[in-house]
DOGUMAR-802021 format. One record per residue (C-alpha): residue in three letters; x, y, z. Coordinates in Angstrom, 3 decimals. Example, Ala and Ser with C-alpha at 12.3 -4.5 7.8 and 13.67 -1.06 7.14 Angstrom:
2
ALA_12.300_-4.500_7.800
SER_13.670_-1.060_7.140
***
This chain:
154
UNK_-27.152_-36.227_0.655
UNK_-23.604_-36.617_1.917
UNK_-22.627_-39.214_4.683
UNK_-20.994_-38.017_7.624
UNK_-17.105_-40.379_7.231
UNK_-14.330_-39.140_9.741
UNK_-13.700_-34.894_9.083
UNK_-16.865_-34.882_6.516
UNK_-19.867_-33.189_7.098
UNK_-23.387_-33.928_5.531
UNK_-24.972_-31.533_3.548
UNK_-26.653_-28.147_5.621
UNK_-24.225_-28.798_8.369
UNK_-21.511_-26.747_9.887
UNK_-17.881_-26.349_8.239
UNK_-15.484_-24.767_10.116
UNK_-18.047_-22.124_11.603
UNK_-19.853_-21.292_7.761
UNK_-23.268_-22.354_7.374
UNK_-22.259_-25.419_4.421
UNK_-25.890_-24.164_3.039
UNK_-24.869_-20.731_2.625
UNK_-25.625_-19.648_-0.570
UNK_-22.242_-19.246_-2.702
UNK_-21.523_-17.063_-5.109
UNK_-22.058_-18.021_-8.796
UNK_-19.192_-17.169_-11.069
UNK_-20.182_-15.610_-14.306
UNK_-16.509_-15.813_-15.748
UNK_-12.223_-16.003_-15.141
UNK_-10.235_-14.071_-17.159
UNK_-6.002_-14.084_-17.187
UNK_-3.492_-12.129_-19.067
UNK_0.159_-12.878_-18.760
UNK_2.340_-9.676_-20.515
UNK_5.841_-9.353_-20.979
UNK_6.629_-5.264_-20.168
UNK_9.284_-5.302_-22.882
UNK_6.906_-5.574_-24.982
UNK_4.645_-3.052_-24.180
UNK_7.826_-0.563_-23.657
UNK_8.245_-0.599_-27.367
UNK_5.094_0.184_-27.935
UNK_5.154_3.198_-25.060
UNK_8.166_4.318_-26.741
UNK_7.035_4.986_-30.260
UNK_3.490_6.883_-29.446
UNK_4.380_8.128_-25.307
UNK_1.511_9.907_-26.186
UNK_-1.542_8.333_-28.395
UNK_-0.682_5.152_-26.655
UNK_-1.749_6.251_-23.021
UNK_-4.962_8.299_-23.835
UNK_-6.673_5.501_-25.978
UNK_-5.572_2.651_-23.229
UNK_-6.228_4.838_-19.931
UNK_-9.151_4.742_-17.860
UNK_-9.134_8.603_-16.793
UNK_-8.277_8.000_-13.099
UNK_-5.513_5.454_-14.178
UNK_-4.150_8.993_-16.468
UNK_-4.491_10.482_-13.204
UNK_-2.047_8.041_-11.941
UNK_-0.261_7.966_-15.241
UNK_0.464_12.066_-14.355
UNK_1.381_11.806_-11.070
UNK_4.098_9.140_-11.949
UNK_5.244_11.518_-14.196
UNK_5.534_14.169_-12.285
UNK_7.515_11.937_-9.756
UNK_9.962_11.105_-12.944
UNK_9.028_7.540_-12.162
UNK_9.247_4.915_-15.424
UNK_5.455_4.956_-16.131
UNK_6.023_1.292_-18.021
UNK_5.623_-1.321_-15.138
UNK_2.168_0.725_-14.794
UNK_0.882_0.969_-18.233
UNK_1.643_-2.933_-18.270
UNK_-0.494_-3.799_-15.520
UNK_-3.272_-1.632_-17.090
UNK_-3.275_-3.067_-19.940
UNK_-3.149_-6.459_-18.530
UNK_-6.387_-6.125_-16.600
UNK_-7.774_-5.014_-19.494
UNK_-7.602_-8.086_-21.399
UNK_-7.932_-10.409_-18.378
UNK_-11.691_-8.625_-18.022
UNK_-12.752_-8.875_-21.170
UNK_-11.702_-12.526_-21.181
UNK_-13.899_-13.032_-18.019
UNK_-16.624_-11.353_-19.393
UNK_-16.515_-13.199_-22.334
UNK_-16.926_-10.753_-25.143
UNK_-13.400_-9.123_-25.590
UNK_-13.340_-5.807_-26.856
UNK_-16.743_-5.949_-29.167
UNK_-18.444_-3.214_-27.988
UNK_-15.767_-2.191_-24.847
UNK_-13.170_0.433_-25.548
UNK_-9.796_0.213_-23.471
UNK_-10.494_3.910_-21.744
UNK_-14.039_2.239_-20.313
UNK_-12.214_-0.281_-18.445
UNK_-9.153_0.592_-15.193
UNK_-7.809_-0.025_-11.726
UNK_-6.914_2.172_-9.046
UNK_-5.677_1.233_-5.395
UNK_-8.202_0.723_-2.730
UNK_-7.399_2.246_0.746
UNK_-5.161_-0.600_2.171
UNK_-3.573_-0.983_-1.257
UNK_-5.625_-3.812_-2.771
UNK_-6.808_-3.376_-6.451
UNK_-9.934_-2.190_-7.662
UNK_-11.410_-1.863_-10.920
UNK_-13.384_0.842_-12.259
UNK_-15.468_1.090_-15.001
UNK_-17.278_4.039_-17.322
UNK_-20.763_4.196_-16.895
UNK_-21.341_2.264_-20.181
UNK_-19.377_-0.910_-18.945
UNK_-20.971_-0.561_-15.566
UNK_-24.695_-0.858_-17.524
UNK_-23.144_-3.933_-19.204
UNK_-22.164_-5.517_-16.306
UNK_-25.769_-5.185_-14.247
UNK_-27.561_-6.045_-17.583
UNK_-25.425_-9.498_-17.087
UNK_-26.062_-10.036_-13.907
UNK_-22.200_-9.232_-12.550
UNK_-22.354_-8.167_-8.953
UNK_-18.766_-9.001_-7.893
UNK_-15.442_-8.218_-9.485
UNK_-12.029_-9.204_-7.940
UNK_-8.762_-8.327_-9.643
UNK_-5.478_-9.770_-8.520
UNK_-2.024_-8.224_-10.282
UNK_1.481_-9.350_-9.841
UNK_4.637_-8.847_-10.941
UNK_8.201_-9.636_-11.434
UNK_11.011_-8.811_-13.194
UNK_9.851_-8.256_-17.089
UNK_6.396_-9.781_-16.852
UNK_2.844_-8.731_-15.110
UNK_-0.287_-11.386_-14.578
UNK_-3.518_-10.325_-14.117
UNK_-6.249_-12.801_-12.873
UNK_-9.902_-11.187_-13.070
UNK_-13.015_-12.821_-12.176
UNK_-16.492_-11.743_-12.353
UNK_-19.378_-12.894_-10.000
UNK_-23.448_-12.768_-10.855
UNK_-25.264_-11.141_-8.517
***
Protein backbone atom coordinates (compact mmCIF):
# COMPACT_ATOMS: atom_id res chain seq x y z
CA UNK A 1 0.00 0.00 0.00
CA UNK A 2 0.92 3.59 -0.75
CA UNK A 3 0.90 6.39 2.00
CA UNK A 4 -1.10 9.30 1.43
CA UNK A 5 2.24 12.42 1.51
CA UNK A 6 1.03 15.95 0.25
CA UNK A 7 -0.62 15.47 -3.74
CA UNK A 8 -0.25 11.43 -3.35
CA UNK A 9 -2.95 9.21 -3.20
CA UNK A 10 -3.01 5.61 -1.66
CA UNK A 11 -3.68 2.84 -3.68
CA UNK A 12 -7.78 2.33 -4.92
CA UNK A 13 -8.25 5.99 -4.40
CA UNK A 14 -9.25 8.77 -6.68
CA UNK A 15 -6.71 10.55 -9.21
CA UNK A 16 -7.83 13.35 -10.83
CA UNK A 17 -11.50 11.90 -11.30
CA UNK A 18 -10.10 8.04 -12.66
CA UNK A 19 -10.75 5.28 -10.45
CA UNK A 20 -6.52 4.68 -9.51
CA UNK A 21 -7.89 0.83 -9.48
CA UNK A 22 -9.08 0.91 -12.88
CA UNK A 23 -7.80 -1.77 -14.65
CA UNK A 24 -5.03 -0.47 -17.27
CA UNK A 25 -4.27 -1.67 -20.28
CA UNK A 26 -1.40 -4.21 -20.67
CA UNK A 27 0.98 -3.46 -23.47
CA UNK A 28 1.91 -6.42 -25.55
CA UNK A 29 4.67 -4.40 -27.53
CA UNK A 30 6.26 -0.65 -29.01
CA UNK A 31 7.47 -0.58 -32.22
CA UNK A 32 9.38 2.71 -34.07
CA UNK A 33 10.71 3.27 -37.47
CA UNK A 34 12.54 6.41 -38.34
CA UNK A 35 12.93 6.62 -42.57
CA UNK A 36 14.64 9.03 -44.53
CA UNK A 37 12.12 9.59 -47.90
CA UNK A 38 15.22 10.02 -50.06
CA UNK A 39 15.77 6.92 -49.60
CA UNK A 40 12.78 5.30 -50.37
CA UNK A 41 12.44 7.78 -53.58
CA UNK A 42 15.23 5.85 -55.15
CA UNK A 43 13.78 2.94 -54.63
CA UNK A 44 10.11 4.33 -56.02
CA UNK A 45 11.99 5.51 -58.89
CA UNK A 46 13.56 2.40 -60.28
CA UNK A 47 10.34 -0.13 -59.97
CA UNK A 48 7.16 2.92 -59.80
CA UNK A 49 5.49 -0.10 -60.33
CA UNK A 50 6.55 -3.62 -58.56
CA UNK A 51 7.51 -1.47 -55.68
CA UNK A 52 3.89 -0.23 -54.73
CA UNK A 53 1.87 -3.51 -55.31
CA UNK A 54 4.18 -5.78 -53.09
CA UNK A 55 4.36 -2.87 -50.20
CA UNK A 56 0.54 -1.66 -50.45
CA UNK A 57 -2.15 -2.68 -48.31
CA UNK A 58 -5.06 -2.53 -51.06
CA UNK A 59 -6.91 0.47 -49.53
CA UNK A 60 -3.49 2.32 -49.07
CA UNK A 61 -3.29 1.51 -53.42
CA UNK A 62 -6.55 3.04 -53.25
CA UNK A 63 -4.96 6.04 -51.84
CA UNK A 64 -1.83 5.44 -53.81
CA UNK A 65 -4.43 6.00 -57.14
CA UNK A 66 -6.16 8.75 -56.07
CA UNK A 67 -2.83 10.70 -55.42
CA UNK A 68 -2.10 9.90 -58.71
CA UNK A 69 -4.79 10.94 -60.27
CA UNK A 70 -4.41 14.33 -58.35
CA UNK A 71 -0.63 14.41 -59.96
CA UNK A 72 0.41 14.63 -56.34
CA UNK A 73 4.26 13.17 -55.54
CA UNK A 74 3.04 9.77 -54.19
CA UNK A 75 6.67 9.55 -52.17
CA UNK A 76 5.95 11.34 -48.76
CA UNK A 77 3.02 8.58 -48.80
CA UNK A 78 4.70 5.45 -49.74
CA UNK A 79 7.27 6.54 -46.91
CA UNK A 80 4.89 6.66 -44.22
CA UNK A 81 3.52 3.24 -45.38
CA UNK A 82 6.31 1.69 -45.29
CA UNK A 83 7.30 3.11 -42.04
CA UNK A 84 4.32 1.71 -40.17
CA UNK A 85 5.09 -1.29 -41.57
CA UNK A 86 8.22 -1.91 -39.86
CA UNK A 87 7.28 -0.01 -36.68
CA UNK A 88 4.35 -2.97 -36.36
CA UNK A 89 6.21 -5.69 -36.89
CA UNK A 90 8.74 -4.38 -34.37
CA UNK A 91 5.85 -4.11 -31.80
CA UNK A 92 4.64 -7.30 -32.50
CA UNK A 93 7.78 -8.76 -32.17
CA UNK A 94 8.17 -11.12 -35.05
CA UNK A 95 9.14 -8.85 -38.09
CA UNK A 96 8.18 -10.02 -41.30
CA UNK A 97 8.35 -14.07 -40.58
CA UNK A 98 5.23 -15.05 -41.62
CA UNK A 99 3.66 -11.18 -42.43
CA UNK A 100 3.83 -9.92 -45.97
CA UNK A 101 4.01 -5.99 -46.47
CA UNK A 102 0.42 -5.98 -48.52
CA UNK A 103 -1.22 -7.66 -45.07
CA UNK A 104 -0.28 -4.76 -43.10
CA UNK A 105 -1.67 -0.50 -43.91
CA UNK A 106 -3.14 2.75 -42.67
CA UNK A 107 -5.84 4.78 -43.83
CA UNK A 108 -7.30 8.10 -42.22
CA UNK A 109 -10.00 7.82 -39.68
CA UNK A 110 -12.91 10.36 -39.95
CA UNK A 111 -11.31 13.36 -38.06
CA UNK A 112 -8.00 12.56 -39.75
CA UNK A 113 -6.27 10.41 -37.12
CA UNK A 114 -4.48 7.19 -38.36
CA UNK A 115 -5.70 3.85 -38.43
CA UNK A 116 -4.27 0.67 -39.29
CA UNK A 117 -5.74 -2.05 -41.15
CA UNK A 118 -4.90 -5.39 -41.49
CA UNK A 119 -5.75 -8.61 -43.99
CA UNK A 120 -7.69 -11.09 -42.43
CA UNK A 121 -4.58 -13.29 -41.86
CA UNK A 122 -2.77 -10.58 -39.65
CA UNK A 123 -6.03 -9.81 -37.96
CA UNK A 124 -6.16 -13.88 -36.84
CA UNK A 125 -2.57 -13.28 -35.64
CA UNK A 126 -3.26 -10.53 -33.68
CA UNK A 127 -6.49 -12.14 -31.59
CA UNK A 128 -4.48 -15.46 -31.38
CA UNK A 129 -1.93 -13.03 -29.30
CA UNK A 130 -4.12 -11.52 -27.38
CA UNK A 131 -3.80 -7.78 -29.20
CA UNK A 132 -6.97 -5.85 -28.63
CA UNK A 133 -5.64 -2.29 -29.11
CA UNK A 134 -3.49 -0.76 -31.81
CA UNK A 135 -2.49 2.98 -31.90
CA UNK A 136 -0.34 4.38 -34.69
CA UNK A 137 1.15 7.82 -34.52
CA UNK A 138 3.05 9.24 -37.95
CA UNK A 139 4.94 12.40 -38.39
CA UNK A 140 6.83 14.13 -40.60
CA UNK A 141 9.21 16.73 -41.70
CA UNK A 142 11.22 17.74 -44.26
CA UNK A 143 13.10 14.39 -45.69
CA UNK A 144 12.25 12.03 -42.85
CA UNK A 145 8.87 10.18 -41.50
CA UNK A 146 8.59 8.41 -37.77
CA UNK A 147 6.24 6.02 -37.05
CA UNK A 148 5.55 4.97 -33.36
CA UNK A 149 3.15 1.78 -33.16
CA UNK A 150 2.06 0.11 -30.13
CA UNK A 151 0.02 -2.86 -29.57
CA UNK A 152 -2.25 -3.53 -26.47
CA UNK A 153 -3.54 -7.25 -25.13
CA UNK A 154 -6.90 -7.46 -24.77
Amino acid sequence: MIRRRSGAYSAGSRVAGVAASAPAAALYGVGVDLLQISRLADVQARHPERFARRLLHPLEMQRLESLREAQRDPVNFLAKCFAVKEAFVKALGTGFRGIAHDEVGWVRGALGKPELVFSPKVEAVLRARGIGARHVSITDEIDFVCVVVTLERC
